[in-house]
KEKE-3310 file (N, C-alpha, C; in steps of 0.2 Angstrom, whole numbers, plus 5000, padded with zeros to 4 digits):
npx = (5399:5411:5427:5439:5431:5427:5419:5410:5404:5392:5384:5373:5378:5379:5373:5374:5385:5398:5398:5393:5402:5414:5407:5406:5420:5424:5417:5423:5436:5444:5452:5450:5446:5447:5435:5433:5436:5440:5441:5453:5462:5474:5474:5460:5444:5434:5424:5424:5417:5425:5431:5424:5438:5438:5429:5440:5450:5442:5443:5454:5461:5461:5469:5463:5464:5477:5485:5492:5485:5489:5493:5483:5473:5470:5457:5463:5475:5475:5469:5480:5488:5479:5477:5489:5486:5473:5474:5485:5475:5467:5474:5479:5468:5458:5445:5442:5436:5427:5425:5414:5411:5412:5411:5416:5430:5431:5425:5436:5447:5440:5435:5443:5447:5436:5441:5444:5447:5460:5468:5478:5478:5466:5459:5465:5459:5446:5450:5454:5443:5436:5444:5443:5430:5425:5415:5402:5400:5408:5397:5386:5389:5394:5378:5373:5382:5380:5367:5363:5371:5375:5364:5368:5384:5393:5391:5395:5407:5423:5434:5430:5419:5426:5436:5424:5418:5430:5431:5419:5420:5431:5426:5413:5400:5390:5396:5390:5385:5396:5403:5393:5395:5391:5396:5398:5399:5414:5409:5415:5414:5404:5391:5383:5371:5363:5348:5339:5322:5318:5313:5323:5332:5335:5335:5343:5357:5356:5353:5368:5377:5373:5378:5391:5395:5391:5405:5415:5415:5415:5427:5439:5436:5443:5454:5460:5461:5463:5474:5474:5463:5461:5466:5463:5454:5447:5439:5425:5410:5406:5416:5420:5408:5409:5419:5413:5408:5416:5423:5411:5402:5391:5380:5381:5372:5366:5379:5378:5364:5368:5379:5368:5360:5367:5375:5361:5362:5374:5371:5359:5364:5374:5365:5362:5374:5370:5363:5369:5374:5374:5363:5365:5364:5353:5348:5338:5336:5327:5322:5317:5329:5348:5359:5369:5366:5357:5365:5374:5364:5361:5374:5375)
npy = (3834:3838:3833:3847:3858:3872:3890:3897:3915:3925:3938:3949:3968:3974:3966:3959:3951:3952:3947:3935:3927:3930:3924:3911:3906:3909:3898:3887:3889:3895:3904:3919:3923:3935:3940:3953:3964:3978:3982:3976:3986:3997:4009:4013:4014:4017:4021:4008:4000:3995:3981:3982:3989:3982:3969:3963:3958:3950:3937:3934:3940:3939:3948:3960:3977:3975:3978:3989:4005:4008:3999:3989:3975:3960:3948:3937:3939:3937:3923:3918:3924:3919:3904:3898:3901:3898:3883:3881:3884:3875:3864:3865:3870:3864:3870:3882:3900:3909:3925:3940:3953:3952:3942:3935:3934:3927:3914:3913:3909:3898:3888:3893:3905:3908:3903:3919:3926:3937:3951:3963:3974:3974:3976:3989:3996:3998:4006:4018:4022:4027:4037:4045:4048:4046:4039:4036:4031:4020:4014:4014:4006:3994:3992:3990:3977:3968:3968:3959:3956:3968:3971:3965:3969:3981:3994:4007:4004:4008:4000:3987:3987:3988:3976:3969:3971:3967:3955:3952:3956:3947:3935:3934:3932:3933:3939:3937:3922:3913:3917:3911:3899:3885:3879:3865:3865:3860:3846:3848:3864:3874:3888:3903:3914:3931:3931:3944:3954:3963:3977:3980:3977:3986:3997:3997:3997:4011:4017:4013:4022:4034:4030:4031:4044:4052:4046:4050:4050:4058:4066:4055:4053:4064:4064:4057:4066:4080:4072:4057:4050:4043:4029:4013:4005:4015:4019:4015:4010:4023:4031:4035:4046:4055:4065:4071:4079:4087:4091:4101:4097:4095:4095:4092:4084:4077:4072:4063:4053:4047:4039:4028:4024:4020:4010:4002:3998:3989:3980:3975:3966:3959:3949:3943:3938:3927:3915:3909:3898:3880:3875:3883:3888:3898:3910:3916:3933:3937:3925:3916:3909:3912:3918:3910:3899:3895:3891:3881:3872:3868:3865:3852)
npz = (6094:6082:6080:6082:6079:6068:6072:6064:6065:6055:6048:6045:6050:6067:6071:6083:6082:6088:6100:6102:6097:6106:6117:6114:6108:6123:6128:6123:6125:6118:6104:6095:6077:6066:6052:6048:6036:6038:6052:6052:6051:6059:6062:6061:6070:6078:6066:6062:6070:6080:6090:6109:6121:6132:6128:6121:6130:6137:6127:6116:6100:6084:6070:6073:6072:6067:6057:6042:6038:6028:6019:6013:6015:6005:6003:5999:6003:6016:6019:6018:6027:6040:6040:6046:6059:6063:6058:6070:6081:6079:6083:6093:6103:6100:6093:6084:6083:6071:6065:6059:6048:6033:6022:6010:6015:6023:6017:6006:6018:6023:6013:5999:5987:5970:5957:5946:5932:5925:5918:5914:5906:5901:5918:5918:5909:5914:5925:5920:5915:5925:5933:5924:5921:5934:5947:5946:5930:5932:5936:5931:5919:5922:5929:5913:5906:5917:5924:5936:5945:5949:5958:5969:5972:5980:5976:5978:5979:5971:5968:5970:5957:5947:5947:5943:5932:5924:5925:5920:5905:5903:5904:5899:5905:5919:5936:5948:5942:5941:5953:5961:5964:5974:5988:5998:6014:6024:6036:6048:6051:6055:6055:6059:6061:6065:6068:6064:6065:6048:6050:6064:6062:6054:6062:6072:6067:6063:6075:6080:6071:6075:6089:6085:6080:6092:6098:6091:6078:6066:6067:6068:6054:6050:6052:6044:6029:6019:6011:6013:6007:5997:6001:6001:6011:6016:6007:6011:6018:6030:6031:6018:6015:6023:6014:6003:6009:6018:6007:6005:5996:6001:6015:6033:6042:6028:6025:6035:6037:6022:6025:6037:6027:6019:6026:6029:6017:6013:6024:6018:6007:6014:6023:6008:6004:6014:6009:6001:6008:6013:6027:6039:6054:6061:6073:6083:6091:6100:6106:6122:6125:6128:6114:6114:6120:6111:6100:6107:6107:6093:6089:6095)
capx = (5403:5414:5435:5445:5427:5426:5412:5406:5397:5393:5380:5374:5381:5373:5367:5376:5391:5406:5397:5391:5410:5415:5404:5406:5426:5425:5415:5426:5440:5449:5453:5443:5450:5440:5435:5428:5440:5438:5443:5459:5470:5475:5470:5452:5443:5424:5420:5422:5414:5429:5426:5428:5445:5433:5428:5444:5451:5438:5446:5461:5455:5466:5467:5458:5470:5484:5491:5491:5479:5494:5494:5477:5473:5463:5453:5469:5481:5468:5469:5487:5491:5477:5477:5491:5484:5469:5478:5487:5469:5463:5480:5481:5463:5452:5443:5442:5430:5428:5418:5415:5405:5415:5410:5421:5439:5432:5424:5444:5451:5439:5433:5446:5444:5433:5447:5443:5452:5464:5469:5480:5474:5457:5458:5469:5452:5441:5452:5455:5435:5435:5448:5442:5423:5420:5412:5393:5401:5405:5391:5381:5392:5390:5375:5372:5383:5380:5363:5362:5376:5374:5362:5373:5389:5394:5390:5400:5416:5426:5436:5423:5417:5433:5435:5417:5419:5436:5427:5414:5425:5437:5421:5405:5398:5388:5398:5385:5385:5403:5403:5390:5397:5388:5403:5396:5405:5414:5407:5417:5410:5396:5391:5380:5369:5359:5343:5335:5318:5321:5316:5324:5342:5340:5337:5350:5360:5355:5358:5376:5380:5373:5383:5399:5396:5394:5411:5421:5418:5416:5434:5441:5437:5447:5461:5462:5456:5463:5479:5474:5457:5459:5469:5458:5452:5443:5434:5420:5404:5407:5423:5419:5403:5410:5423:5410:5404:5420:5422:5408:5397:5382:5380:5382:5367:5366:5382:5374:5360:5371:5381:5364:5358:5375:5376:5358:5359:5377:5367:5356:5370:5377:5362:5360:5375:5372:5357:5374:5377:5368:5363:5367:5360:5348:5348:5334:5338:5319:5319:5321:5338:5353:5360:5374:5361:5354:5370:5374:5359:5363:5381:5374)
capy = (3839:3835:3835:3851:3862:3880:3891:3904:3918:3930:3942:3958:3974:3979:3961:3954:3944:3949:3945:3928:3926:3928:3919:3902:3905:3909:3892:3884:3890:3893:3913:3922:3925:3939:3938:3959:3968:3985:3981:3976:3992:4000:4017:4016:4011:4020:4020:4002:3996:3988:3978:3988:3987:3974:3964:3961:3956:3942:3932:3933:3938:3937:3952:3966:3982:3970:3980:3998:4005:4009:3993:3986:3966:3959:3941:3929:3938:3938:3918:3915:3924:3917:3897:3895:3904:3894:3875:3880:3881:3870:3857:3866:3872:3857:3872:3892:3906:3915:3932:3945:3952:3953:3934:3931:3933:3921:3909:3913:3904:3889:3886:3894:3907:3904:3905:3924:3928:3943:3955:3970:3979:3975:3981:3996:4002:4001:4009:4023:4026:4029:4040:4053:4049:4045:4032:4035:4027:4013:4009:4012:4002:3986:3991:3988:3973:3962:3970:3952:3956:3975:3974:3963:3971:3988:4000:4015:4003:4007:3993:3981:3989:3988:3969:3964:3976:3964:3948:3952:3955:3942:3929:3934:3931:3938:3939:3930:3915:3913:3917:3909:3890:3883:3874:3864:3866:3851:3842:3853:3870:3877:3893:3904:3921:3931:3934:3951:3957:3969:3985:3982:3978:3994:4005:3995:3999:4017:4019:4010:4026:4039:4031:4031:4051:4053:4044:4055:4047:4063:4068:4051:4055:4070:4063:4056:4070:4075:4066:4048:4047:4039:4022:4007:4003:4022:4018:4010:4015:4027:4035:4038:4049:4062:4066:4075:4083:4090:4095:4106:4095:4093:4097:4087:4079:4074:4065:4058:4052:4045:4032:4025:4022:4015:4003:3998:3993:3985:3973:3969:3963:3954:3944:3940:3930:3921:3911:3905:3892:3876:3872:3889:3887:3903:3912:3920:3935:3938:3920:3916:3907:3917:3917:3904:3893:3891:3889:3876:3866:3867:3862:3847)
capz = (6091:6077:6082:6076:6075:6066:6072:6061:6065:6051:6045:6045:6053:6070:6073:6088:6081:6091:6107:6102:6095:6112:6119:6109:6112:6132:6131:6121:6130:6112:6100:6090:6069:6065:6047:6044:6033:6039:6058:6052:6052:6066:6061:6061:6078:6080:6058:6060:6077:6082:6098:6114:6126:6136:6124:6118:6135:6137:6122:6112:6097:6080:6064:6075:6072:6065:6049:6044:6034:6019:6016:6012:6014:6001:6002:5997:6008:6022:6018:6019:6035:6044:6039:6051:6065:6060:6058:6075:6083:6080:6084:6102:6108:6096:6090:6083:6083:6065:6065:6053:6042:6026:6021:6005:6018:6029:6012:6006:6019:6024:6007:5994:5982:5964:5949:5943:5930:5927:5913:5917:5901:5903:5922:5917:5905:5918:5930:5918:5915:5933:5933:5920:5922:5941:5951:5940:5924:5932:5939:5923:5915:5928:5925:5909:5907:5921:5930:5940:5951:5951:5963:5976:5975:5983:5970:5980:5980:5965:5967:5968:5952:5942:5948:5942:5925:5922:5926:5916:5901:5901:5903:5895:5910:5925:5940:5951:5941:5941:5962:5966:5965:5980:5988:6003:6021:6026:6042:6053:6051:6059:6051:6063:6058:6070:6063:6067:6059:6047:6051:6068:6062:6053:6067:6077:6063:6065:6084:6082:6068:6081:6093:6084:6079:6100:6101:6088:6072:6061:6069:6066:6048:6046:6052:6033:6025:6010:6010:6012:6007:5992:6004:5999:6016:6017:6002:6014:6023:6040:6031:6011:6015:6026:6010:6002:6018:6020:6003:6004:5990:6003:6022:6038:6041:6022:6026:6041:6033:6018:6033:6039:6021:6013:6030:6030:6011:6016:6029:6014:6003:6018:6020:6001:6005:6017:6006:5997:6011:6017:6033:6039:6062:6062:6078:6086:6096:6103:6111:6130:6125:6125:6108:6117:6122:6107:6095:6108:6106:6087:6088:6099)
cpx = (5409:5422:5437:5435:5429:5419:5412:5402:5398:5386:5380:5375:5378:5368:5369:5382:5397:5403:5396:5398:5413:5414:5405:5415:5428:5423:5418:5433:5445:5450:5448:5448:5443:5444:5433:5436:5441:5441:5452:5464:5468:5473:5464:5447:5434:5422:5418:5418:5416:5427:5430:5435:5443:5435:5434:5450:5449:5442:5453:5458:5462:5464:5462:5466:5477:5488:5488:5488:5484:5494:5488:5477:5469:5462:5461:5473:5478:5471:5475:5488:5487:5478:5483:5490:5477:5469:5480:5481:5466:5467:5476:5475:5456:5448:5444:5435:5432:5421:5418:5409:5407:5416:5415:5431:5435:5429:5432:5447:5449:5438:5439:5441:5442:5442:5446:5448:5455:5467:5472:5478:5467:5455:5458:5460:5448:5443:5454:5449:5435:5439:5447:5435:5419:5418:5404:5396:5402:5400:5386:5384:5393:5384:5370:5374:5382:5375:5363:5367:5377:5371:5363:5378:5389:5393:5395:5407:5417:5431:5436:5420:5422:5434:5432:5418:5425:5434:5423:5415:5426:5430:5415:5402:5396:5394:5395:5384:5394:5405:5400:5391:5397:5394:5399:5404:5407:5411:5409:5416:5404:5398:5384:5376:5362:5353:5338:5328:5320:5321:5319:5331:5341:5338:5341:5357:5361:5356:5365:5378:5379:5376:5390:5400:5397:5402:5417:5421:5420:5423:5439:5442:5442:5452:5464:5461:5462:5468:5478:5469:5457:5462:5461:5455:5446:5439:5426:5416:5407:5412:5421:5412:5405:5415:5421:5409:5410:5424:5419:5402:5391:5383:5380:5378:5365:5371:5382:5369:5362:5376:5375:5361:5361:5375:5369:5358:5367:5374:5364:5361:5373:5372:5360:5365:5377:5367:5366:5375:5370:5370:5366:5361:5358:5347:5343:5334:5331:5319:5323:5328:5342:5353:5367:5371:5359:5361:5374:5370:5360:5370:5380:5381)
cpy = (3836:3837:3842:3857:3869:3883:3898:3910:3926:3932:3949:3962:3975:3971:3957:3949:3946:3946:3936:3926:3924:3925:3910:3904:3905:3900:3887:3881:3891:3904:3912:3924:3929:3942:3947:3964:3974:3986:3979:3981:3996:4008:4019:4010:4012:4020:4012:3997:3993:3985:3983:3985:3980:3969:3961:3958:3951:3937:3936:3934:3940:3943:3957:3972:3980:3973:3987:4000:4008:4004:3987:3978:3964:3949:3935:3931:3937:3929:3914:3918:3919:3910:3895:3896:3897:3887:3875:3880:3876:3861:3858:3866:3866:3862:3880:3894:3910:3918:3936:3947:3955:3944:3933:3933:3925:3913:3906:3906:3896:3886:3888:3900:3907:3911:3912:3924:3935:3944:3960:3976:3981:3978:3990:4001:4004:4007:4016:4027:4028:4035:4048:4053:4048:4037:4029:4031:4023:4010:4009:4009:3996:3986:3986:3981:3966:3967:3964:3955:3963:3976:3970:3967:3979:3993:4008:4013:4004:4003:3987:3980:3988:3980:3966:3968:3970:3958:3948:3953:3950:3934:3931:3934:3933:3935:3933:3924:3911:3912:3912:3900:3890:3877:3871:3864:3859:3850:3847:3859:3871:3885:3896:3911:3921:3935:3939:3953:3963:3977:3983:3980:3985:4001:4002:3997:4008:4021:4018:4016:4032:4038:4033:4039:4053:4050:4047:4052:4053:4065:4063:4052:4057:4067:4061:4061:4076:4070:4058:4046:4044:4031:4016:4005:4009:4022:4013:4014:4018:4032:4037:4042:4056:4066:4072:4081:4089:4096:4101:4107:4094:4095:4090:4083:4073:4068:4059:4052:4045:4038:4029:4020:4017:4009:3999:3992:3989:3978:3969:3965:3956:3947:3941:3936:3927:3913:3907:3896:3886:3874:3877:3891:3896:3904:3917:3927:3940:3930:3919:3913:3912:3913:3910:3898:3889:3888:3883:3869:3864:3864:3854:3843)
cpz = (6087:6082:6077:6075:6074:6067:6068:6063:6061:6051:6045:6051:6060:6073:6079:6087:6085:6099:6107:6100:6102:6119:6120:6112:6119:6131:6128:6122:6121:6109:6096:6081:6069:6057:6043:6041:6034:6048:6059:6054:6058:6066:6062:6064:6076:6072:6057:6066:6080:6090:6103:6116:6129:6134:6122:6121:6137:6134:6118:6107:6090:6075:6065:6076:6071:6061:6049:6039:6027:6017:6017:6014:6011:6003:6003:6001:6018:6025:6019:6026:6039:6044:6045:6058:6065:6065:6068:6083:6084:6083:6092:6107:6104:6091:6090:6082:6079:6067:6062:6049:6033:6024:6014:6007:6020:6025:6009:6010:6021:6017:5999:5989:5976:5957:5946:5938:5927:5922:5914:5913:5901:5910:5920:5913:5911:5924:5926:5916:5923:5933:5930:5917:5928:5944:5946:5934:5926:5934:5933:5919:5916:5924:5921:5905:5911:5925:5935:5946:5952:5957:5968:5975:5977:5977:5972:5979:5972:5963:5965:5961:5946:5940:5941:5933:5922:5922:5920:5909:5897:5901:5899:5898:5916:5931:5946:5950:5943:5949:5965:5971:5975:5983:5997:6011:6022:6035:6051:6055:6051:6060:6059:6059:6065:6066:6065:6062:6056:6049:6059:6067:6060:6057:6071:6073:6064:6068:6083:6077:6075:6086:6091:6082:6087:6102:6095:6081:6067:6063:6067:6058:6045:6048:6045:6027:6024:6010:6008:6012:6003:5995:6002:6007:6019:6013:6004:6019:6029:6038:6021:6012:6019:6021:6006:6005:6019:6013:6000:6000:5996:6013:6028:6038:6033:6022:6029:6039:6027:6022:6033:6032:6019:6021:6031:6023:6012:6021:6024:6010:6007:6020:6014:6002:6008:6015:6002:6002:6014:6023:6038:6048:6062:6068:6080:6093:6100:6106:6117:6129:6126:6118:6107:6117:6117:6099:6099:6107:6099:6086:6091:6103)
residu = (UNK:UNK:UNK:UNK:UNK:UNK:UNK:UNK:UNK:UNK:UNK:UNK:UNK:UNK:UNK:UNK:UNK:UNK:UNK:UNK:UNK:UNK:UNK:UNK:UNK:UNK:UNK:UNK:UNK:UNK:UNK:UNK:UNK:UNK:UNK:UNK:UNK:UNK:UNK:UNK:UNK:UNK:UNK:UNK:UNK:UNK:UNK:UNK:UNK:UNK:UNK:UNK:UNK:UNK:UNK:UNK:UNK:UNK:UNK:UNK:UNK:UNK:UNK:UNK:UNK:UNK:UNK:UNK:UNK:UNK:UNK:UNK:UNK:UNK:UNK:UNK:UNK:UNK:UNK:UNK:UNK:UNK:UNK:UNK:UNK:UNK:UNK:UNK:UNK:UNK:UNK:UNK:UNK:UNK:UNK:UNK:UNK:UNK:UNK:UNK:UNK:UNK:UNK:UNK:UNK:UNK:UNK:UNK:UNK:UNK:UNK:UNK:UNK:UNK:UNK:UNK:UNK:UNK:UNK:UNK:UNK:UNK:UNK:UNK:UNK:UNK:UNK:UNK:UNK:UNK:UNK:UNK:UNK:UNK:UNK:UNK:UNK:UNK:UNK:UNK:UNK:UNK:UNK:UNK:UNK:UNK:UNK:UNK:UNK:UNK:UNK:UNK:UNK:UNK:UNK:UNK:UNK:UNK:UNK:UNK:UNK:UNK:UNK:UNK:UNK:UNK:UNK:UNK:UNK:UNK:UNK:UNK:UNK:UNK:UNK:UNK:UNK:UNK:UNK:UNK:UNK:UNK:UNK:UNK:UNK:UNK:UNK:UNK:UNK:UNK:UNK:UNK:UNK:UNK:UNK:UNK:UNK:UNK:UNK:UNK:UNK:UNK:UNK:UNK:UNK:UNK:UNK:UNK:UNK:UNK:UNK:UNK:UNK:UNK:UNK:UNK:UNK:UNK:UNK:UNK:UNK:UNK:UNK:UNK:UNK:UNK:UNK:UNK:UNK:UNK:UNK:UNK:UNK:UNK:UNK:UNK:UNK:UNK:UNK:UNK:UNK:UNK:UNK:UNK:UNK:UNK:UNK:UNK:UNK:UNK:UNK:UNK:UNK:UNK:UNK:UNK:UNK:UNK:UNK:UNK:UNK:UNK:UNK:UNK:UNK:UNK:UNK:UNK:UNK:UNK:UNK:UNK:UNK:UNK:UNK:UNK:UNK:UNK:UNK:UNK:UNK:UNK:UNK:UNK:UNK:UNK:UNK:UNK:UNK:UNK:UNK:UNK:UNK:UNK:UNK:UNK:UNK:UNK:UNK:UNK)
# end
């Protein structure tokens, strides 16, 4: 095992990464940097599957309910707090445990963000189609300009949408190509994904919604509702789908239903990129191994 290791474990929703996180840390004897964007604010527990009390007792774990959900963290600032938490891991304990399933925080801080460029006029329009035409125009308007990365990005985030609309602009250029620069890992990360057949991530996926309505998520909702639904961290699957619901546009179950959907095709997204990376230890959670076992045999 290389000096100073990073282990990675990412992928889709619903598929076993915080336990293998804690896992690899206990055995490592070292903290967790968790890489999921949604976990961060201290406001919102059961919409984002934060890890239990337990679980979070077992290991030390880093950017789990850290900030408050008025004050959003995007990708760069993700990158600057964590690097010294980071750096000082890997000084004191030789190694850290990144986990998450928002892969371009935790691309940020090991690898850097790709040079985007930035127009505040050219935002400004797209942000003002949104504004006095909705979410549907931008996405026909993605669309129509860059379908290549339409069908990877969140199509419900309007944030995401505005971005990719300002990119695609200011370059001529699809998004995808622009993102995709295959940047290889240096020698010391070891990248991890647990790999579920499909249809049985998405009825694991399916269960974990039905649990989180057993443990209050619809209530959790309202507690944002209407005041502070438009905060940018609400703008995400488990909490943008009850807004309607509550508005009166469609019925419960509808909503319900509208969760399971938007998080299974989130999982797709998430493994679309994980093909970005090489050399990326595939983990089998059907073999007699634990998923321990076998990511140690891989780390050798």
């Amino acid at each position: 095992m290389p000096d100073s290791s990073i282990f990675v474990v990412q992928g889709p929703t619903a598929s076993g990464k915080t336990g293998l996180a804690i896992s690899l840390a206990a055995c490592f004897n070292t903290e967790i940097i968790s890489f999921d964007s949604r976990q961060f604010y201290s406001e919102l527990a059961i919409g984002v599957a934060r890890p239990t009390r337990e679980e979070l007792q077992q290991v030390k774990h880093h950017f789990i309910a850290s900030h408050a959900v008025q004050a959003s963290l995007n990708a760069a600032q993700f990158a600057t707090q964590a690097q010294p938490i980071l750096t000082k891991l890997l000084q004191e304990k030789g190694s850290a445990v990144l986990v998450g399933g928002s892969a371009l925080f935790a691309d940020a801080l090991l690898l850097g963000l790709d040079p985007l460029p930035h127009d505040i006029q050219v935002r400004a329009k797209w942000q003002n189609l949104f504004e006095q035409h909705g979410l549907l125009a931008l996405q026909q308007a993605l669309q129509q300009c860059d379908p290549i990365f339409y069908r990877e990005v969140d199509t419900k985030n309007p944030l995401r949408l505005i971005r990719a609309l300002e990119v695609n602009e200011l370059t001529g250029k699809s998004n995808l190509e622009l993102r995709k620069g295959s940047r290889k890992d240096p020698a010391n990360i070891k990248r991890f994904v647990v790999n579920w057949p499909r249809p049985e991530l998405y009825a694991r996926i399916d269960a974990r919604v039905d649990q989180m309505l057993l443990e209050g998520l619809e209530k959790e909702v309202s507690l944002f509702y209407p005041e502070m639904q438009q905060l940018k961290p609400l703008q995400t699957v488990g909490y943008q789908e009850f807004f309607p619901y509550f508005e009166g546009l469609y019925n419960r179950d509808t909503a319900i239903e509208k969760v399971k959907q938007h998080a299974r095709n989130y999982a797709k997204r998430q493994l679309t990129w994980m093909s970005r990376y090489e050399g990326i230890h595939v983990l089998d959670p059907k073999s007699e191994l634990s998923l321990l076992e076998q990511a140690l045999q891989k780390i050798g």
